[in-house]
Every structure is written in structure tokens, then in C-alpha cells.
N, CA, C and O atoms as a Tripos MOL2 file, in Angstrom:
@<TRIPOS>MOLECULE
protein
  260   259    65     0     0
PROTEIN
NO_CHARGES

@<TRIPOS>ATOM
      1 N           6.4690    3.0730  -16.8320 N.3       1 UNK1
      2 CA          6.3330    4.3460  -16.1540 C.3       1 UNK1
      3 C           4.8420    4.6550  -16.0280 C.2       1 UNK1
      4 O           4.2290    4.4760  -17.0810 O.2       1 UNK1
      5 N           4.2050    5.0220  -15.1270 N.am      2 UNK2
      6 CA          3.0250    5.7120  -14.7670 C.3       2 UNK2
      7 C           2.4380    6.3470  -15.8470 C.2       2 UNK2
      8 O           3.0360    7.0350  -16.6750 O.2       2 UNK2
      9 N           1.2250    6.0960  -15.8200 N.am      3 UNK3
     10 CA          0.7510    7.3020  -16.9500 C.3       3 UNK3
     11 C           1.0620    8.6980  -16.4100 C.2       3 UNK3
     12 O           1.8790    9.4330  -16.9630 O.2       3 UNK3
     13 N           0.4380    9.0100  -15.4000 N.am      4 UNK4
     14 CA          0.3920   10.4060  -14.7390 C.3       4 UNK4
     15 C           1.9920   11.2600  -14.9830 C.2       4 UNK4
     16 O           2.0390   12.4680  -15.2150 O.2       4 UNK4
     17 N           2.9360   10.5870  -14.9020 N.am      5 UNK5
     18 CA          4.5220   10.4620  -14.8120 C.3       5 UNK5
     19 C           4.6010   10.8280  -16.4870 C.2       5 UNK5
     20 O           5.4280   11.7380  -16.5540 O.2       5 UNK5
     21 N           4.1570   10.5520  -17.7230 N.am      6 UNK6
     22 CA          4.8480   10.3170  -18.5920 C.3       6 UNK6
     23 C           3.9830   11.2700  -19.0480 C.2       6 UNK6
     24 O           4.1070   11.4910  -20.2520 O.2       6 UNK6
     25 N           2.8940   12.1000  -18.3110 N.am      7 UNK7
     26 CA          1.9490   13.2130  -18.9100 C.3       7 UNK7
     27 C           3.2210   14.3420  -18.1680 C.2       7 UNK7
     28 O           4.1070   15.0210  -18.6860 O.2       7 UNK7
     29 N           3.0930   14.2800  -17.7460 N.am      8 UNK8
     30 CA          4.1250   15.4750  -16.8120 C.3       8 UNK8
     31 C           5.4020   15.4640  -17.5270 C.2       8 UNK8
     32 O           5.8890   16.5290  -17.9060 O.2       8 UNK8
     33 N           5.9520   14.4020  -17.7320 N.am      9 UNK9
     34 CA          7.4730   14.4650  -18.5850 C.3       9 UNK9
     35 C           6.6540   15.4290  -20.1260 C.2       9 UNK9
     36 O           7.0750   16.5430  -20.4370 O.2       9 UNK9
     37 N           5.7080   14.8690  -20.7570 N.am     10 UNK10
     38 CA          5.4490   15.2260  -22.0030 C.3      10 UNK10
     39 C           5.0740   16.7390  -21.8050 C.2      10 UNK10
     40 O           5.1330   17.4970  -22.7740 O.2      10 UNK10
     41 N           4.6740   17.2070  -20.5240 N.am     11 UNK11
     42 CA          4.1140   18.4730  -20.5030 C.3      11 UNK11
     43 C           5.1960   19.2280  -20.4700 C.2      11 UNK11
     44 O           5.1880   20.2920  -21.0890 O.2      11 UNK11
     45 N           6.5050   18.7600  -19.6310 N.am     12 UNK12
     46 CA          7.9160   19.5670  -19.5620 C.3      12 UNK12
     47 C           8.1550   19.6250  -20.5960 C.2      12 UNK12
     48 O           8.3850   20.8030  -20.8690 O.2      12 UNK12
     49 N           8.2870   18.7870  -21.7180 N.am     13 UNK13
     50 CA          9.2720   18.3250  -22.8500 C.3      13 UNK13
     51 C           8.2240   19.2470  -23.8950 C.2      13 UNK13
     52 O           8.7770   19.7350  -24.8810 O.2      13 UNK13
     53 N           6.8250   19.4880  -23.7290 N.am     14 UNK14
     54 CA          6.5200   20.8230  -24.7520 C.3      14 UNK14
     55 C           6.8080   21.7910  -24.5870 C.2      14 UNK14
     56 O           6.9100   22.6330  -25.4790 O.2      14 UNK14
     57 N           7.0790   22.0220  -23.1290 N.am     15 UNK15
     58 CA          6.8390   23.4600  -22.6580 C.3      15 UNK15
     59 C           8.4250   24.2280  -22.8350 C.2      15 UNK15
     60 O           8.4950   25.4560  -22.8850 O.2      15 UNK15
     61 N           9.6020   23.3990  -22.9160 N.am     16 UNK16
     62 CA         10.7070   23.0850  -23.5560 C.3      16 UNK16
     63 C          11.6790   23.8510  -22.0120 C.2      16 UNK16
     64 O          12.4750   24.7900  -22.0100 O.2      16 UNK16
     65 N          11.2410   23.0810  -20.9780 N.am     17 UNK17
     66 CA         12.0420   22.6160  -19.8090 C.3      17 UNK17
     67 C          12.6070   21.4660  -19.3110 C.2      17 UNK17
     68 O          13.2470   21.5090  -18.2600 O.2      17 UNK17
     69 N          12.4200   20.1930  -20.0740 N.am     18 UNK18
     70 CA         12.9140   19.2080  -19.6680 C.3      18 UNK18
     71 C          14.3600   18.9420  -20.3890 C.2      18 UNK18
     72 O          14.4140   18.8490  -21.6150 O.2      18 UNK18
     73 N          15.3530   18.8410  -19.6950 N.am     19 UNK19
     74 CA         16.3780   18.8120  -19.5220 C.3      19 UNK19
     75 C          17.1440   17.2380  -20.0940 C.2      19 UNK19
     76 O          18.0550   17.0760  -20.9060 O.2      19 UNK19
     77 N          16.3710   16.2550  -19.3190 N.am     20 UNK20
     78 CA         16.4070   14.5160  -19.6070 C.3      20 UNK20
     79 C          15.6450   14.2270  -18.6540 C.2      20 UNK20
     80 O          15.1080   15.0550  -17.9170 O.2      20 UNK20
     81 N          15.5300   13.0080  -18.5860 N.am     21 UNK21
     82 CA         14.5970   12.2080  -17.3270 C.3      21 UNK21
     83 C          14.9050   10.8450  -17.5650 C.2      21 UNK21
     84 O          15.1370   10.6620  -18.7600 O.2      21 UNK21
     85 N          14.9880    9.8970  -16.9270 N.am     22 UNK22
     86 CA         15.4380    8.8210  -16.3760 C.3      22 UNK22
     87 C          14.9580    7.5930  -15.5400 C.2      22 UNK22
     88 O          14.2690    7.9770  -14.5950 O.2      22 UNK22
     89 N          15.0950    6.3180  -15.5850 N.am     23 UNK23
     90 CA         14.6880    5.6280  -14.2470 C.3      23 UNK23
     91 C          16.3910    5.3640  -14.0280 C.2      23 UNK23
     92 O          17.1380    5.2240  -14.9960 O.2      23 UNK23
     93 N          16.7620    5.3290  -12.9320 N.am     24 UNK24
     94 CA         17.5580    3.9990  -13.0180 C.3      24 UNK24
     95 C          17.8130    2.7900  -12.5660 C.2      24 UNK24
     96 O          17.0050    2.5110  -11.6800 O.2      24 UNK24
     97 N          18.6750    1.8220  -12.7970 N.am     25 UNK25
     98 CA         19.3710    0.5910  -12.8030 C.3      25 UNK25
     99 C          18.7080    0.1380  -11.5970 C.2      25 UNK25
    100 O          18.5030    0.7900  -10.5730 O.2      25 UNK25
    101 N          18.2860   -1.4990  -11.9420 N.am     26 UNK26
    102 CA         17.6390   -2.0770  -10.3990 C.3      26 UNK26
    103 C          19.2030   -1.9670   -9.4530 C.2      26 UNK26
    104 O          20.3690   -1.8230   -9.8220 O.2      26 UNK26
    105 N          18.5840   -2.1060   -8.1290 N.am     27 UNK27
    106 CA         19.8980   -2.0060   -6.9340 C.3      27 UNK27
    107 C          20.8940   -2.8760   -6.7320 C.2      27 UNK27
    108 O          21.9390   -2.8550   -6.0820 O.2      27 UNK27
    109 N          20.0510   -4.0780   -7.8110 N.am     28 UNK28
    110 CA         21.1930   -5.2380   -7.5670 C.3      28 UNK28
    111 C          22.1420   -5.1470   -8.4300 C.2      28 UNK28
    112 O          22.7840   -6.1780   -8.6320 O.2      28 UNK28
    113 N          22.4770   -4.0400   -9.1090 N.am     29 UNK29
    114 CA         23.3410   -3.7540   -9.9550 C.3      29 UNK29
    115 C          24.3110   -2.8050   -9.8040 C.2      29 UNK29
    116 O          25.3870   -2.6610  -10.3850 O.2      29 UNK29
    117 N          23.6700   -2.0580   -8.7710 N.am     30 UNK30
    118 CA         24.4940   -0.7860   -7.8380 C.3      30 UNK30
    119 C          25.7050   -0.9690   -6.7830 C.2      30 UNK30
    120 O          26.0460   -1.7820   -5.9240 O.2      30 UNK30
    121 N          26.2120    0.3840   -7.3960 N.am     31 UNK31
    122 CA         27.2680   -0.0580   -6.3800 C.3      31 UNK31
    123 C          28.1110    1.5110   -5.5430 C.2      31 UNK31
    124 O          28.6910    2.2220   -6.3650 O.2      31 UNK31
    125 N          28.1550    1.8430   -4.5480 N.am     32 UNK32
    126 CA         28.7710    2.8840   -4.4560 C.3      32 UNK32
    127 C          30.3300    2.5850   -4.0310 C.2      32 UNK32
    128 O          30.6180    1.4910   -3.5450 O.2      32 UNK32
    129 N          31.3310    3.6090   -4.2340 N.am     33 UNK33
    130 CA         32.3330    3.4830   -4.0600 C.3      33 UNK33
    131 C          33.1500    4.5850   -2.7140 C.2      33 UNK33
    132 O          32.9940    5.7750   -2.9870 O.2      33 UNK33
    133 N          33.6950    4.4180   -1.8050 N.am     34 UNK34
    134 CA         33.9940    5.9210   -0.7950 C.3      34 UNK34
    135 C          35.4390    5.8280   -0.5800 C.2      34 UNK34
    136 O          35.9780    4.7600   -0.2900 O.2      34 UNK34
    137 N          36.0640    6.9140   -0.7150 N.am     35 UNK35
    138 CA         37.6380    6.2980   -0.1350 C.3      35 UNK35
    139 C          37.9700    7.7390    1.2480 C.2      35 UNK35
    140 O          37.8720    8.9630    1.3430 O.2      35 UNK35
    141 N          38.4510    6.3820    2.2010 N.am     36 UNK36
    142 CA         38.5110    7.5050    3.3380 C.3      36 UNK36
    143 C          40.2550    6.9870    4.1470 C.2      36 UNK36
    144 O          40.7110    5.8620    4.3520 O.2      36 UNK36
    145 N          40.6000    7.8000    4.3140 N.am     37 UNK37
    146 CA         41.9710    7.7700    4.7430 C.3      37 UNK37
    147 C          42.5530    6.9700    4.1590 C.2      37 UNK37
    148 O          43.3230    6.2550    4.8000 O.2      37 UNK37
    149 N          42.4180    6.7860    2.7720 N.am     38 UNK38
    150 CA         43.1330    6.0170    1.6100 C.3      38 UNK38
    151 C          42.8670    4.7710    1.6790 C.2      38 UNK38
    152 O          43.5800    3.9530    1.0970 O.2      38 UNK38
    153 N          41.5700    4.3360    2.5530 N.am     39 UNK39
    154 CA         40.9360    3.1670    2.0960 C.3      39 UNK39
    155 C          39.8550    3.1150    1.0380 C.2      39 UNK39
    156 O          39.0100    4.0100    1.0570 O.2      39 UNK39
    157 N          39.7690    1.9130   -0.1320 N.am     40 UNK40
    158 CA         38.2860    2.0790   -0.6680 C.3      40 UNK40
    159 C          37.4090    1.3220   -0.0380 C.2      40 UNK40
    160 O          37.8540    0.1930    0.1720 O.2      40 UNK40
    161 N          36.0030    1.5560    0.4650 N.am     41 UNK41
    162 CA         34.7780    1.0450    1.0510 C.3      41 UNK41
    163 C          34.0530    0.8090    0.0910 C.2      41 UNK41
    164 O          34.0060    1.9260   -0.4240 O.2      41 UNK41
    165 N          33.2710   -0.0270   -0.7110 N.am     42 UNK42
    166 CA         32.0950   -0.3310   -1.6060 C.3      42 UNK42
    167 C          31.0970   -0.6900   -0.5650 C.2      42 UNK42
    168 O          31.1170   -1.2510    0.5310 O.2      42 UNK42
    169 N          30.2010   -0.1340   -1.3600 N.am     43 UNK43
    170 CA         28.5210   -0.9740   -0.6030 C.3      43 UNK43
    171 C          27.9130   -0.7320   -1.8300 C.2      43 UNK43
    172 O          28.3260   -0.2100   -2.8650 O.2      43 UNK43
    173 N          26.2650   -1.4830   -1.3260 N.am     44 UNK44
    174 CA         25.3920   -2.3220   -2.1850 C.3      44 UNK44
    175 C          24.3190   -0.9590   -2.5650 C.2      44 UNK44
    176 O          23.6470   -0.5320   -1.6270 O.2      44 UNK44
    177 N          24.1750   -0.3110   -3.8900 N.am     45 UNK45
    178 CA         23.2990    0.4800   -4.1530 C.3      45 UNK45
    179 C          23.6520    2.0340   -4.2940 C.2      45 UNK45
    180 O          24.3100    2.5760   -3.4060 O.2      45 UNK45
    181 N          23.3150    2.5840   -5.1540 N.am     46 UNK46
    182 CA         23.5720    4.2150   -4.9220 C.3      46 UNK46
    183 C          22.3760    5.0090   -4.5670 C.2      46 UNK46
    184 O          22.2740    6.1970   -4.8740 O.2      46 UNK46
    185 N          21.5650    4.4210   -3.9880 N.am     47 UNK47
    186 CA         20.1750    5.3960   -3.6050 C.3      47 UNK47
    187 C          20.0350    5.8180   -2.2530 C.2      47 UNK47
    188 O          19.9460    5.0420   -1.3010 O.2      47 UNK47
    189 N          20.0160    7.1040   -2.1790 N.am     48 UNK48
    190 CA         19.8480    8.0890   -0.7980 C.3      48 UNK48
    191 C          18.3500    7.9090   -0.2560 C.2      48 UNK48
    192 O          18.0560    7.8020    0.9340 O.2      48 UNK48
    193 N          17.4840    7.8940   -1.2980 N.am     49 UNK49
    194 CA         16.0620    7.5670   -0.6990 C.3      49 UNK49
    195 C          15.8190    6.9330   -1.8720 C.2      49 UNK49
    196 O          16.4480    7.0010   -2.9280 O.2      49 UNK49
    197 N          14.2710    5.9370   -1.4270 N.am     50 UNK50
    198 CA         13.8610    5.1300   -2.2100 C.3      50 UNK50
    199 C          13.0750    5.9400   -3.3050 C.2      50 UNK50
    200 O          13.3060    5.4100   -4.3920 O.2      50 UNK50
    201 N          12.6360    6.5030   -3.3750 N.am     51 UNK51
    202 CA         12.0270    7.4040   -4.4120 C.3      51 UNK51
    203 C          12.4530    7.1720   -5.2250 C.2      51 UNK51
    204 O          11.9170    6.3540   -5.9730 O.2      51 UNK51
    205 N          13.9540    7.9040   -5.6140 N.am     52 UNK52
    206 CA         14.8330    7.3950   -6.2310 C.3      52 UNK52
    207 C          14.7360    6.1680   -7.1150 C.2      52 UNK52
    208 O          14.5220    6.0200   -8.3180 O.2      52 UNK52
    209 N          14.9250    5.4820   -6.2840 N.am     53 UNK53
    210 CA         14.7330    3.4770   -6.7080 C.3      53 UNK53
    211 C          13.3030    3.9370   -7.7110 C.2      53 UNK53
    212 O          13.4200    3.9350   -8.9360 O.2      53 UNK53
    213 N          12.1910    4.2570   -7.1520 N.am     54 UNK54
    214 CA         10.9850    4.0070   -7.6600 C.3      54 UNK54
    215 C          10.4590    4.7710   -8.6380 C.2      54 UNK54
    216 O           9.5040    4.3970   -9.3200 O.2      54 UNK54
    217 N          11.1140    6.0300   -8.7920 N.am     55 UNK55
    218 CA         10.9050    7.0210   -9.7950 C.3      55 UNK55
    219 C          11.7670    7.4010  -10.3480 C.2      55 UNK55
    220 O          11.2810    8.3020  -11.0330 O.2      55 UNK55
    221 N          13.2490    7.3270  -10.6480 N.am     56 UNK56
    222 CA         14.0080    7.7200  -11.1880 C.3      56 UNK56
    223 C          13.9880    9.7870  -10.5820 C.2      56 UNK56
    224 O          13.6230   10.4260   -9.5960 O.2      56 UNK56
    225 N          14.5350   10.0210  -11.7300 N.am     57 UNK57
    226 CA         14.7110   11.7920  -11.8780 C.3      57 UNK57
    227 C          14.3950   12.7470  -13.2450 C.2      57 UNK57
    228 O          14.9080   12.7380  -14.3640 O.2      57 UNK57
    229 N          13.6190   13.3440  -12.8140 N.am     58 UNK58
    230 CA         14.2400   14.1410  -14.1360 C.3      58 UNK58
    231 C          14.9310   15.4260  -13.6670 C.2      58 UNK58
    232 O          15.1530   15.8350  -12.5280 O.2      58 UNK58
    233 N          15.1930   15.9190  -14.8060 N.am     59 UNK59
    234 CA         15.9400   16.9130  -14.5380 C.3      59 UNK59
    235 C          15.5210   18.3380  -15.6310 C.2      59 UNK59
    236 O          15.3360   18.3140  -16.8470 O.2      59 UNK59
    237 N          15.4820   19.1470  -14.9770 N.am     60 UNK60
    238 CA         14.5420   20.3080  -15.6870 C.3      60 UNK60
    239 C          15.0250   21.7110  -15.7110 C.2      60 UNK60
    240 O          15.3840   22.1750  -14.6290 O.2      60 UNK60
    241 N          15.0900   22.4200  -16.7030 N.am     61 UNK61
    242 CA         15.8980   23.7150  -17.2520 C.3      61 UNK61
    243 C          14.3420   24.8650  -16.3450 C.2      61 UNK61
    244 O          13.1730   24.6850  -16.6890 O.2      61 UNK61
    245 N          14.7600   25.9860  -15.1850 N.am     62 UNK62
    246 CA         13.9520   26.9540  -14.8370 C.3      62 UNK62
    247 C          14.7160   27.9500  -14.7990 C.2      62 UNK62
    248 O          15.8550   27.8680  -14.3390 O.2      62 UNK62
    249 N          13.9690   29.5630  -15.5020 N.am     63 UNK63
    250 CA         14.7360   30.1610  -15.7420 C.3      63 UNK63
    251 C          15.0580   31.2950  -14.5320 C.2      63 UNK63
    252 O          15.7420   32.3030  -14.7110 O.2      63 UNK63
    253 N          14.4290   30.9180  -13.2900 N.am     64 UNK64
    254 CA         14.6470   31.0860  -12.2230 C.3      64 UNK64
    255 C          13.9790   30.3560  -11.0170 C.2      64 UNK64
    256 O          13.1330   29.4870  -11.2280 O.2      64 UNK64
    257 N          14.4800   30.8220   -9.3320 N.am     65 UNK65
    258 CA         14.0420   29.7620   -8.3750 C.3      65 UNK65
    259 C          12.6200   30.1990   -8.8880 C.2      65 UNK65
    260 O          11.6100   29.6480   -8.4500 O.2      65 UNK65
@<TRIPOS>BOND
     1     1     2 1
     2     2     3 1
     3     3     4 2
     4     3     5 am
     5     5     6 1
     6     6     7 1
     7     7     8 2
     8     7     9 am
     9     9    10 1
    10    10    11 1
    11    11    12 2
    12    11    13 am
    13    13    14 1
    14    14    15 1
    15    15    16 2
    16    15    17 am
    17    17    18 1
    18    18    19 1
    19    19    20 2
    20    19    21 am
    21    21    22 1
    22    22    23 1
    23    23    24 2
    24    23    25 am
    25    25    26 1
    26    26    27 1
    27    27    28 2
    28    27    29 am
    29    29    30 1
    30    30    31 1
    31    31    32 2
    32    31    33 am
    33    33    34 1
    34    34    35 1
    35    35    36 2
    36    35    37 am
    37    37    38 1
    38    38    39 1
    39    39    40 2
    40    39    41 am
    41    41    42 1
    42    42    43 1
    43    43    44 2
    44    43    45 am
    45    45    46 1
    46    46    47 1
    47    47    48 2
    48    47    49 am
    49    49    50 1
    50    50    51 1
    51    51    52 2
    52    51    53 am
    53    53    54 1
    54    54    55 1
    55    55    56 2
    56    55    57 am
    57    57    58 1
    58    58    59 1
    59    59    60 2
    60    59    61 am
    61    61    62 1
    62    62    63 1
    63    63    64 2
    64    63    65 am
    65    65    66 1
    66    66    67 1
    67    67    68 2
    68    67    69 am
    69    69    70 1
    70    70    71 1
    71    71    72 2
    72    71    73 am
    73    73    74 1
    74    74    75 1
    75    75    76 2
    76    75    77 am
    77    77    78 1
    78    78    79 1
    79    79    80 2
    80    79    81 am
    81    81    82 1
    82    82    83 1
    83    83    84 2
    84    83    85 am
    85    85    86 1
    86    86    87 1
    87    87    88 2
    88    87    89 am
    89    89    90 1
    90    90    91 1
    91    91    92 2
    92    91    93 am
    93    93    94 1
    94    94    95 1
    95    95    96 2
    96    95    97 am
    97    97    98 1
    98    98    99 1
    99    99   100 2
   100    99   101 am
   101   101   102 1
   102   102   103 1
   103   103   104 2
   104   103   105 am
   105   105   106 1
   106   106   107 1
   107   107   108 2
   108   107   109 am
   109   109   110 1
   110   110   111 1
   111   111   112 2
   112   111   113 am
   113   113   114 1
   114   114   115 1
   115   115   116 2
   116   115   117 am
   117   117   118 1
   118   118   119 1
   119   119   120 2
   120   119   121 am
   121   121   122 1
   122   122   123 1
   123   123   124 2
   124   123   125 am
   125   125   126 1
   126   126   127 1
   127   127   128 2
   128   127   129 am
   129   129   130 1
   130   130   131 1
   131   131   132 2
   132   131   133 am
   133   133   134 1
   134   134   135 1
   135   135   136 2
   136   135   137 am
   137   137   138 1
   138   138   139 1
   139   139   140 2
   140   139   141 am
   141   141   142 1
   142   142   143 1
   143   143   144 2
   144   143   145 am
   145   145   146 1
   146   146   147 1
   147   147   148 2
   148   147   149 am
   149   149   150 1
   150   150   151 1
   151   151   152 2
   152   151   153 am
   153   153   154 1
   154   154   155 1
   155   155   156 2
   156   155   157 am
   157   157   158 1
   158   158   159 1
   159   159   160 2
   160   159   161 am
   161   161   162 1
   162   162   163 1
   163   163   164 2
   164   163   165 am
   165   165   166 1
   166   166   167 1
   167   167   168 2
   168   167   169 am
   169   169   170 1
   170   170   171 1
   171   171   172 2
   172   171   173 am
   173   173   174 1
   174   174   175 1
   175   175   176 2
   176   175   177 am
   177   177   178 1
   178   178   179 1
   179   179   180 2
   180   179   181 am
   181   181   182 1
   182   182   183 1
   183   183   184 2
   184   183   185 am
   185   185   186 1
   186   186   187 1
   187   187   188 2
   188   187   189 am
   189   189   190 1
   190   190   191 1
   191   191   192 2
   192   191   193 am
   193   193   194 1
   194   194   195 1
   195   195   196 2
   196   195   197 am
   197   197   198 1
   198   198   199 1
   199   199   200 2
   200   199   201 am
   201   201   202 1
   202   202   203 1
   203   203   204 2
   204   203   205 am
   205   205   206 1
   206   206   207 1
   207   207   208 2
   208   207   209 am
   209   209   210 1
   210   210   211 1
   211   211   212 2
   212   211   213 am
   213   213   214 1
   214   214   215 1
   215   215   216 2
   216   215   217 am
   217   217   218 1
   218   218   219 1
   219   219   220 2
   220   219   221 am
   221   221   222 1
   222   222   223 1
   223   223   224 2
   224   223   225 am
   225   225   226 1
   226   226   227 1
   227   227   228 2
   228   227   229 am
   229   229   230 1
   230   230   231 1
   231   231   232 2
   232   231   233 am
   233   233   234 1
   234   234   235 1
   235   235   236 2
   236   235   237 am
   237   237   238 1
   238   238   239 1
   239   239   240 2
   240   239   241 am
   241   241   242 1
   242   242   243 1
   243   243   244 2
   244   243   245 am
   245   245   246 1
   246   246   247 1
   247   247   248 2
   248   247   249 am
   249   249   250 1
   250   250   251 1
   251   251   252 2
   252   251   253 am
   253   253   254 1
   254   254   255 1
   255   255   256 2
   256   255   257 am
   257   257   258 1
   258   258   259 1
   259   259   260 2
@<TRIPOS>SUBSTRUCTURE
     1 UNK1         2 RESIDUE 1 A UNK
     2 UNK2         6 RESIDUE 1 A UNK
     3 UNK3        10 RESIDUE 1 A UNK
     4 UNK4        14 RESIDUE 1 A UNK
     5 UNK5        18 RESIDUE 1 A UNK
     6 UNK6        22 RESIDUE 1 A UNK
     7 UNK7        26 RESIDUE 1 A UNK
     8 UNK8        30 RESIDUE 1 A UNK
     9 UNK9        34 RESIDUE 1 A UNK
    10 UNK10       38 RESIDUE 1 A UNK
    11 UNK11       42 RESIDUE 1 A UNK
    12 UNK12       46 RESIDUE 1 A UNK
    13 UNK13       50 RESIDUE 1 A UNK
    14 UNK14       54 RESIDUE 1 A UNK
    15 UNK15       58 RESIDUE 1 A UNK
    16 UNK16       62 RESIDUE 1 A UNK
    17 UNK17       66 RESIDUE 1 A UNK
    18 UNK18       70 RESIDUE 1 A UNK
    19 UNK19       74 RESIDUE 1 A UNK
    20 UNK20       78 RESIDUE 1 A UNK
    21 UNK21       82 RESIDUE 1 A UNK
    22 UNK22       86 RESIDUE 1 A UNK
    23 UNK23       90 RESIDUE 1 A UNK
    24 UNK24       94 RESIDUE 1 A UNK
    25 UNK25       98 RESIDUE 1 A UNK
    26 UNK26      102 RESIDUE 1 A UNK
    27 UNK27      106 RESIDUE 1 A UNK
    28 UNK28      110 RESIDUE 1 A UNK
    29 UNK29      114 RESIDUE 1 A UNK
    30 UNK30      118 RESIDUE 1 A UNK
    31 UNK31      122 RESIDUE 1 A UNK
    32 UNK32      126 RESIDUE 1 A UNK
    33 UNK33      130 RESIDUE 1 A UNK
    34 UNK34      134 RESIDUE 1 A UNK
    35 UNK35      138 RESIDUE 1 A UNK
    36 UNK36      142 RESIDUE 1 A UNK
    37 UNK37      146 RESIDUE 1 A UNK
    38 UNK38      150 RESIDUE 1 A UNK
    39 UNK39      154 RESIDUE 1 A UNK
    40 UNK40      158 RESIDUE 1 A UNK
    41 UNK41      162 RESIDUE 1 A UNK
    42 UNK42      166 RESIDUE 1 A UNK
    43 UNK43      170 RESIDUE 1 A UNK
    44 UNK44      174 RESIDUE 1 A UNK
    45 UNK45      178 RESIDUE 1 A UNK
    46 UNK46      182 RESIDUE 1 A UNK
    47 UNK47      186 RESIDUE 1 A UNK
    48 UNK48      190 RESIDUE 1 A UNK
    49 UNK49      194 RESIDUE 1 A UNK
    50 UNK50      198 RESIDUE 1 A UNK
    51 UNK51      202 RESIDUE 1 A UNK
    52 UNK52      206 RESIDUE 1 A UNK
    53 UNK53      210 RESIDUE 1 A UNK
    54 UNK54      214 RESIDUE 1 A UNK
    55 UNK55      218 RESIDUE 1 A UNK
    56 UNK56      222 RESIDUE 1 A UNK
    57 UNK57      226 RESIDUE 1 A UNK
    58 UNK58      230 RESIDUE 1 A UNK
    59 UNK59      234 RESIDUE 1 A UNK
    60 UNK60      238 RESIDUE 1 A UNK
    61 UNK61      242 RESIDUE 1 A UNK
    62 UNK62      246 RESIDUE 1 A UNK
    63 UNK63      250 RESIDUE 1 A UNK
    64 UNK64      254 RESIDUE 1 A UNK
    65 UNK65      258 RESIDUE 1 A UNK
């Protein structure tokens, strides 16, 4: 992970807003699943944007917008 990335997680995680944070799974391991008129469809990957792929998520507690 980035330095810059793991200063920012550490700055959430004092400030006691970080929630979890994450990378995940390379794509060749992904898999999505869809079922449409009672068919199942699989395809290759669960990422909507690459970001995603490249940064994972975190996820963060605000106690408003």
C-alpha cells in the first residue's frame, strides 16, 4: 500500500472514523454472479471501476454529510 494511503488510513483510525479498509482480491479470482428471468449469467471480475482494482476501499464512520 502507498505510503501516502496508509498515513490517511492511520489518520482515520486515530481520529476514530475508520470503520475497516481493505484491498481486494486480484480479478483473476473474481467473479460476479446475475440472475435474470431465472437465468444465472457469471462474468469475469466484480469491479465497477478500476480504482477499485487499484485501491481497494475504506470505509469510514461521519457523524454527518
Amino acid at each position: 500500500m502507498p505510503a501516502a494511503v496508509t498515513a490517511v488510513l492511520e489518520e482515520w483510525k486515530r481520529d476514530g472514523v475508520l470503520g475497516g479498509a481493505g484491498t481486494l482480491g486480484p480479478s483473476s479470482k473474481g467473479a460476479r454472479s446475475k440472475v435474470t428471468a431465472g437465468a444465472r449469467a457469471w462474468s469475469d471480475g466484480p469491479f465497477t471501476e478500476s480504482k477499485e482494482l487499484l485501491a481497494g476501499s475504506p470505509l469510514i464512520e461521519m457523524p454527518s454529510l
